[in-house]
Phi, psi and omega in degrees: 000125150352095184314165173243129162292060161350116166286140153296150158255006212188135171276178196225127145249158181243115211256108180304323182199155183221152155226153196272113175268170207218157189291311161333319218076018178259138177227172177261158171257163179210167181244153177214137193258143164186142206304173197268334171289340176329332205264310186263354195227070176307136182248154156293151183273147165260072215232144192242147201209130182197184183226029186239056158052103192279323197280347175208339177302298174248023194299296187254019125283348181277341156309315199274332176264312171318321186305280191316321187307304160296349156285004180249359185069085179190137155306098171240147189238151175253057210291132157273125190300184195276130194095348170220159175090215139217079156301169176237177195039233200216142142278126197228355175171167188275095171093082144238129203323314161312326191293303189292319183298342195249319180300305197300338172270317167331259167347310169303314162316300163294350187285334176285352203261156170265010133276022193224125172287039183062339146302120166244146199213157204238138180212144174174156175242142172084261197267347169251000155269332152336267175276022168269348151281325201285249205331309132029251175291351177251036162028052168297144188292330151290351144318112181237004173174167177202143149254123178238153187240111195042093181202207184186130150318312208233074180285040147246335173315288235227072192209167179261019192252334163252139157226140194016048182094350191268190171253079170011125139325333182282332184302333193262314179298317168313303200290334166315318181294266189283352138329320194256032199231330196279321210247031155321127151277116192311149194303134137285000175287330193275285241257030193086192167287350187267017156311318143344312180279317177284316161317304202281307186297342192284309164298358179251340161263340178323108191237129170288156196247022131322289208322299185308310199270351166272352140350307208224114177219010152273160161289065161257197193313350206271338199276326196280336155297121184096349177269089183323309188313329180309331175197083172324308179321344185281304215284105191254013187246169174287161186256082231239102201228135191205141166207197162235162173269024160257001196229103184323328179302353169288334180286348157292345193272339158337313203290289189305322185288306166301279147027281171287147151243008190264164171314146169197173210199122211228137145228157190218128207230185167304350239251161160273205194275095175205183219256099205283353162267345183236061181255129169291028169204141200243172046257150176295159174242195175251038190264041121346277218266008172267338188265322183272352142302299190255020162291298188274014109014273191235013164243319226217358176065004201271158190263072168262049180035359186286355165272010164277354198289190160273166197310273194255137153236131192217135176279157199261089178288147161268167167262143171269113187322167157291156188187159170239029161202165182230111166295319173193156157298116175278187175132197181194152167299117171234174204218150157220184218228318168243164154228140342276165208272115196295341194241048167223123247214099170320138154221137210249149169226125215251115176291143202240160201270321162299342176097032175213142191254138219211153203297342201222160191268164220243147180319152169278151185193198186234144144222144180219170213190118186228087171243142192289182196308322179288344175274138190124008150267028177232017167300339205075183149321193153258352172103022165229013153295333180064337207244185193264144152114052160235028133256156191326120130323186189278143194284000169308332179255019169262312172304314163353293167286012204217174175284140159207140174283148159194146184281184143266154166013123204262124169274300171219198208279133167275168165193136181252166224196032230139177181260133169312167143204155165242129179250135178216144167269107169220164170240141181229163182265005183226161186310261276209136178209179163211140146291108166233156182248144177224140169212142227240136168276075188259113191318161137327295190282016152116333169333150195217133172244127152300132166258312150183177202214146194203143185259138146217126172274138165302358153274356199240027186292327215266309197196140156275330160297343161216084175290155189223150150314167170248115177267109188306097185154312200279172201243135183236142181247124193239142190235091137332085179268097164293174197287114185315132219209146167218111183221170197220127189293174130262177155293145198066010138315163150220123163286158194193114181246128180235129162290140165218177148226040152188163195230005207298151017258022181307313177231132180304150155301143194303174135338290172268166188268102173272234141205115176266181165212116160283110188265117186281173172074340142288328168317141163218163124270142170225125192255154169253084191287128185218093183319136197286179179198145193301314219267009153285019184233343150234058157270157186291126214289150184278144141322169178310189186257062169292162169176150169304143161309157170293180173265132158290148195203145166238131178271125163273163166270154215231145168297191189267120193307138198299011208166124154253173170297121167183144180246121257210167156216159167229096191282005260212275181263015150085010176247159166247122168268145173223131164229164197217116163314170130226169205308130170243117172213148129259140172232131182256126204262097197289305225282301164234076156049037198241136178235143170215130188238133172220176186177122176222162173224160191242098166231163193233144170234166169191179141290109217283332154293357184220105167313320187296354213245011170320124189213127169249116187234096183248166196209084186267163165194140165231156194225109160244125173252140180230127177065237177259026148234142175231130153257155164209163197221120192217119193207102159223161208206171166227171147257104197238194153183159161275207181266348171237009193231149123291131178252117171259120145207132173218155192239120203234113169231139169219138167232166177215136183020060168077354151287128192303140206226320183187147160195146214217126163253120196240162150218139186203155174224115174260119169297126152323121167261081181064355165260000000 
């Protein structure tokens, strides 16, 4: 639904671009909002730190929160990290020790300034909810609180590069996305004639950052940097921890919440990876004026009662037909007081060799599942897009392939709070397999809802830091953790967990077409049941949905975008297409004078019999034009692999004003670690 457009209370003034000097001699560019009394009245600072172009990338959402912030009285800045933007010097990976170190001088600097009360506070979604934890934990002294929003503890857990050992559908496509995003030219209206200059190093470093990460295909050292989780005990200021359950990134705020000791606070709403005031799925909150409750709070001393609230509020979904998209979710805010919660209760359901899931446990027996390439083609997204057609279909045609349990007809409504597990006993016929789990909302008519889903490679049963083979025969006992959730069964439902051993293009495929065997009545689900309770029905209601007027902007219409969500067979040759868009827009930027047109596509292919035969193909292009120059960025590539290998190759052209500027080739074959 449509925000409400707000009058400020306090005029703003704004400032297009300030730069940050860095001890190095480098310096950020940062855009800055700050009350207009600021100069005689210090206000606390707001800082939001990304690599996503302050000046076109993100101008007009950072108008709409920022405007409102300062207007609320707080200095807020929008910084581009180093290497972006126009920022000076080179970006070289996502979350890097240079990247914190440089928020941690950021921060002293504003903190120093004489529109700064000397408080600084961290707000970001994604990649700036990210490093308002990394920083964090390295306790610069003006820091005094963050919100991250869809961010993660854990960037090898809970990330867009690994799931449960396996290798993200996202890994490859991200690096696409900022391959074609790194080498952007900073504005000459912010930094001058030496835009030029700063451009041509930004194109001679530019690399795809697949190389790097397929590198790393363990939870090693490279994942644990940047990892809060290693050592919660850093975070000593609060913790404002917020996501939706369409956005994977939610199971991180559990974490965080058990985790920290310092104050802290989790919401957890419908939404995708979005903003809960700007969500392609509602219902929207007011959370503006939720953020400005707890800035002034832990900036400003004011009593706004929100740390008497509870701990956590997370909406609680009713079920839903399957659909692959939602304007909104139904369901109501339930609270809790702590995390984890004393009133939420393991309850185990026993897999039965009949195929049916039941309170006791069952004779011991067997089932086993070789399932084909195709299934996971009714997964949807992975949950981190915010747009539309990016939730499951009905999973009947994923259950096609897979083992799948089901209790009977539900008396009366269960409801969960929290992460599934599947504990399983198995054997497999090959080293390396992977196992994926699901659990399914199943209708009277048979209609199947995905609820949620969890991953594992079976070499990484033990440890994502040393994975071992599977010795082909023996019985291994392994617990499948899905992604955290809060649903509610109805009555005449049926729960339901489908087995598979394969999820694609969710997850690459094993090498070999693997064979599980389940020894049932060993076998369990264990949900985590949270009875309803009366005192949710009187928390109290969010405000409305708000936000600052915008930056003026025109959208053009764009030709028909290189990709829709669909999914395609070719029944002839045994293969599966899968493409998934990415932004296709033109936008004219009026206020400076900028037009930017981009378009991308993801598409995934296989066999439905042949793991080797796994193809990630992405294909991007951005266009700026400002005055008499125009760039463009033309950048595609694949992912392939054999039985021991991963295969990169991709091809990178940049032109200015239609003359070729650079072209750059990679090939590269990277050994398969146990995937």
């Amino acid at each position: 639904m449509p925000q409400i457009i707000v009058d400020l209370p306090k005029p703003v003034r704004i400032i297009e671009n300030i730069f940050i000097p860095m001890p190095d001699g480098i310096r950020l560019a940062a855009k800055l909002w700050v009350p207009e009394a600021a100069d005689t009245e210090p206000v606390p600072a707001i800082i939001e730190y990304l690599p996503y172009r302050k000046r076109d990338g993100t101008r007009r959402r950072d108008q709409g929160h920022h405007l409102y912030f300062a207007s609320h009285g707080y200095a807020c800045l929008r910084i581009d990290i180093r290497g972006s933007g126009d920022s000076d010097g080179l970006i070289d990976d996502e979350y890097t020790a240079q990247e914190q170190e440089d928020g941690c001088a950021a921060i002293a600097w504003i903190a120093a300034q004489p529109w700064c009360s000397g408080k600084v506070a961290m707000i970001g979604i994604s990649w700036g909810g990210f490093n308002g934890l990394q920083i964090a934990a390295r306790r610069p002294p003006a820091l005094a609180t963050i919100i991250t929003v869809g961010s993660t503890d854990d960037r090898y857990a809970t990330d867009i590069h690994w799931i449960g050992g396996c290798l993200s559908k996202d890994n490859f496509d991200w690096s696409s996305t900022m391959l074609a995003h790194n080498d952007l030219p900073p504005d000459p209206a912010i930094v001058g004639e030496r835009w030029r200059q700063l451009w041509r190093d930004r194109v001679a470093h530019n690399s795809p950052w697949i190389l790097t990460w397929l590198r790393h295909q363990r939870r090693d050292a490279y994942w644990q940097q940047g990892s809060v989780c290693e050592d919660f005990s850093r975070i000593q200021i609060p913790v404002y921890a917020v996501s939706g359950w369409a956005d994977n990134y939610s199971e991180s705020i559990p974490r965080l919440l058990a985790g920290l000791t310092s104050p802290r606070k989790g919401l957890i709403g419908p939404w995708a990876h979005s903003y809960p005031h700007n969500a392609a799925v509602g219902p929207e909150i007011g959370w503006l004026q939720e953020a400005v409750r707890w800035f002034g709070h832990w900036l400003k001393g004011i009593d706004t009662g929100m740390m008497e609230e509870p701990m956590v509020l997370a909406w609680m979904q009713e079920a839903v037909p399957p659909r692959t998209n939602y304007s909104e979710r139904s369901g109501r805010w339930v609270a809790e007081a702590s995390w984890p919660s004393p009133h939420i209760h393991a309850t185990d359901l026993h897999l039965g060799t009949d195929g049916r899931l039941t309170c006791t446990p069952t004779a011991a027996g067997s089932r086993a599942i070789c399932s084909p390439l195709s299934v996971g083609m009714a997964a949807g997204e992975v949950g981190r897009y915010g747009g539309d057609a990016e939730w499951p279909t009905d999973q009947r045609e994923d259950d096609g392939g897979s083992l799948v349990f089901l209790t009977e007809p539900l008396v009366e409504q269960i409801e969960i709070l929290g992460a599934p597990v599947v504990h399983l006993e198995l054997a497999s016929d090959k080293p390396q397999a992977l196992i994926c789990a699901r659990l399914n909302d199943v209708a009277p008519d048979g209609r199947s809802t995905r609820v949620t889903v969890g991953l594992l490679n079976l070499s990484h049963r033990d440890s994502h830091e040393h994975p071992t083979a599977l010795d082909p025969g023996n019985n291994y006992k392994v617990a499948v953790e899905m992604d955290d959730i809060g649903h509610a069964f109805p009555v005449g439902h049926r729960i339901a967990v489908a087995l598979s051993t394969s999820y694609w293009p969710i997850a690459w495929p094993s090498p070999e077409l693997a064979t599980l065997t389940i020894t049932t009545g060993a076998s369990r689900l264990e949900l985590p049941v949270r009875p309803p309770r009366p005192e949710d029905a009187a928390l109290p209601p969010f405000g409305p949905a708000i936000i600052a007027r915008d930056t003026p902007a025109i959208a053009h219409p764009v030709p028909v975008p290189p990709a829709r969500r669909v999914v395609s067979r070719d029944l002839l040759e045994g293969t599966i297409t899968v493409d998934f868009p990415r932004w296709t827009h033109r936008t004219e930027l009026t206020d400076i004078g900028q037009t930017t047109t981009a378009s991308g596509l993801a598409r995934y292919t296989i066999r439905e019999d042949d793991p080797l035969s796994a193809c990630t193909f992405t294909d991007f292009r951005v266009e700026l034009q400002r005055q008499d120059t125009t760039i463009a960025h033309h950048s595609w590539g694949t992912l392939t692999c054999d039985r021991t290998h991963f295969i990169v190759d991709i091809t990178l052209e940049i032109h200015e004003n239609g003359g070729e500027v650079c072209r750059r080739t990679w090939h590269e074959r990277i050994v398969r670690d146990f995937l």
